[in-house]
N, C-alpha and C positions, 0 to 999 in steps of 0.2 A: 516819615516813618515807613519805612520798608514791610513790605505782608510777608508774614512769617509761610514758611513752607511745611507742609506734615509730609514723614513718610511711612504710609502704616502698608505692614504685610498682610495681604487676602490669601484664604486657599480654598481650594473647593471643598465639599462636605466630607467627599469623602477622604482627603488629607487630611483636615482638621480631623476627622477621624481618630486616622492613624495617630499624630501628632498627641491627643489628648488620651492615645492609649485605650481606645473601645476597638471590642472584634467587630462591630458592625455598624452603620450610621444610624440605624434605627431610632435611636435616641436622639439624634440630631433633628430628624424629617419629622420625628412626632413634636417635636418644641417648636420647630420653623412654621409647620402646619396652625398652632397654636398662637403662634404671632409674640412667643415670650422671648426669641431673639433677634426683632426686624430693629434694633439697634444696631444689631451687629453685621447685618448683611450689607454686602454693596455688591450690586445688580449692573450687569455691563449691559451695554444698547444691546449687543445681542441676545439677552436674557438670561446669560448664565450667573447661578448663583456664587458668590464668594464671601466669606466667613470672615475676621478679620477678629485676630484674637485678643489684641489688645488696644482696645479701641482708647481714646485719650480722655478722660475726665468720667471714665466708666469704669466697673468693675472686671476682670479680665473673665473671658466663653468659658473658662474652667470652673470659674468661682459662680457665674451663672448660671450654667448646666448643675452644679452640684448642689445648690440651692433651690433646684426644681424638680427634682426627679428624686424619688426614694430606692431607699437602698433595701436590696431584699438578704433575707437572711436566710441563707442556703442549704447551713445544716445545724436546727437546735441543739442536736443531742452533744454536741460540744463544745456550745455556745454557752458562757460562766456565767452569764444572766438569765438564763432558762431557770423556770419554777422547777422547784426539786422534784416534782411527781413525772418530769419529762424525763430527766436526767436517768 
């Protein structure tokens, strides 16, 4: 039986960044800090971090960032499910 080969893409934080559409990593470095994406990190010998979006027999960094962080709600007064007395 031959070993099968994986080829998974890594990027740095602040790519996956970009890639995942935030203005900034902040959201990234406060989860990593947190230890709620050391699934998804791979660490080169010289210590640089790398991100790896879809890791294999896991849910992909977009569906796990979005399952961890809340969403804020920017402006009530236009918002259809504000209590009428906001409105």
């Amino acid at each position: 039986m031959k070993a099968k080969s994986f080829e998974i893409e890594a990027f740095t934080i602040s790519e996956t960044a970009k890639k995942l559409g935030y203005k900034s990593t902040r959201t990234i470095y406060t989860l990593l800090n947190k230890d709620i994406l050391e699934d998804y990190v791979y660490l080169t010998q010289s210590g640089r971090v790398y991100l790896i979006l879809e890791p294999p027999n896991l849910p992909t960094l977009a569906e796990k960032i979005a399952a961890n962080i809340q969403y804020k709600i920017s402006n009530q007064n236009t918002d259809n499910t504000a209590p009428s007395y906001i409105k």
